[in-house]
C-alpha positions as CSV (number, residue, x, y, z in Angstrom):
1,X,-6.8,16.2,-24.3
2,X,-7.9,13.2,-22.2
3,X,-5.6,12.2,-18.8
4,X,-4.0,8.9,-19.4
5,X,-5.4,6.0,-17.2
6,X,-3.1,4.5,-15.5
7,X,-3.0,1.2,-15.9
8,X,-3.3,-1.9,-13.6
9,X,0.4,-2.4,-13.6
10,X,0.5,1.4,-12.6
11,X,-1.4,1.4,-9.8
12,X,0.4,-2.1,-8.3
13,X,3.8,-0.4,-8.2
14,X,2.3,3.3,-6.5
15,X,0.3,0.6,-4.1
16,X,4.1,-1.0,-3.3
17,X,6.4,1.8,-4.0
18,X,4.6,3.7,-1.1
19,X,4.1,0.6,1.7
20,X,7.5,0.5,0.9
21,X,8.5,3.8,1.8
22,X,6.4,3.7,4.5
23,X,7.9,0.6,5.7
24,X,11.7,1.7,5.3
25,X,10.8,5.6,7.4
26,X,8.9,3.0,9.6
27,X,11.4,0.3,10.1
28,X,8.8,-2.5,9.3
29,X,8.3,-4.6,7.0
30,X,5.4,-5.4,3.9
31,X,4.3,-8.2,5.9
32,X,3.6,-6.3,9.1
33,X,2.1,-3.4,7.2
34,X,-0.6,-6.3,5.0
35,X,-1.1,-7.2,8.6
36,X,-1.9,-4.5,10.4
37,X,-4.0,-3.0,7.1
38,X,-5.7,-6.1,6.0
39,X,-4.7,-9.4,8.2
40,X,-3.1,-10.7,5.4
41,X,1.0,-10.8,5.4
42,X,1.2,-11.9,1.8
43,X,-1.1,-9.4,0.6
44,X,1.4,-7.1,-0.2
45,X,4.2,-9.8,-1.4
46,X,1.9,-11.0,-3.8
47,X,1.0,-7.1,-5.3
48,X,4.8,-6.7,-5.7
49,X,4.9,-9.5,-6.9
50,X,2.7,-9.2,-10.1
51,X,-0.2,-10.9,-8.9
52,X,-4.2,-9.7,-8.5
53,X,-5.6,-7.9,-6.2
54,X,-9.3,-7.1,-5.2
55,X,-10.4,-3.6,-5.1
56,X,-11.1,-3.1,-1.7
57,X,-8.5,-4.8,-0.4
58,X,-6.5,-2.5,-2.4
59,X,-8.4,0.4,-0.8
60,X,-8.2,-0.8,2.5
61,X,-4.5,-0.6,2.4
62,X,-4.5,2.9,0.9
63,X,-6.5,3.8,3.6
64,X,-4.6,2.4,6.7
65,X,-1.1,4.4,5.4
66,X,-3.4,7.2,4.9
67,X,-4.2,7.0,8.3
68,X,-1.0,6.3,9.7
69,X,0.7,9.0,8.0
70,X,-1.7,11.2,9.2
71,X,-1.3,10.2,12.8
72,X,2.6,11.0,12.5
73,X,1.9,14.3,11.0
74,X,-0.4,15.4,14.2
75,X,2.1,13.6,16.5
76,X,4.8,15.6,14.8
C-alpha cells in the first residue's frame, strides 16, 4: 500500500502549525520568526494565509526552527 502524499495544503498548515507553536513556547511572533529565518515578516502571514510559497524558502524556515529547537534542547 502506497503512503499518502500530503498535499500542498498539508504541508502549509505543518509549516504554520509549528512556527506557531514555536512562537507561542517562545513568546514571539510569525513576523519575527519569517524575519529571523528568511528576512521576510510576511513570509509566514502569507503561508497561513493560503498563499504560495517557494520551496526553499519553505525549507529555509524548516531549517531555522530546526535549529533553534535544537539550541534550547542543548541549553536545556
Amino acid at each position: 500500500m502506497e503512503a499518502a502524499v500530503p498535499s500542498s495544503d498539508d504541508i502549509r498548515a505543518a509549516l504554520v502549525a509549528r512556527a506557531e507553536a514555536y512562537a507561542e513556547a517562545n513568546k514571539t511572533s510569525l513576523s519575527t520568526i519569517g524575519l529571523k529565518a528568511v528576512n521576510d515578516t510576511k513570509f509566514l502571514i502569507r503561508v497561513r494565509d493560503g498563499l504560495g510559497f517557494n520551496i526553499n524558502t519553505y525549507q529555509r524556515v524548516v531549517d531555522w526552527l530546526d535549529e533553534q529547537e535544537r539550541a534550547q534542547e542543548s541549553a536545556a
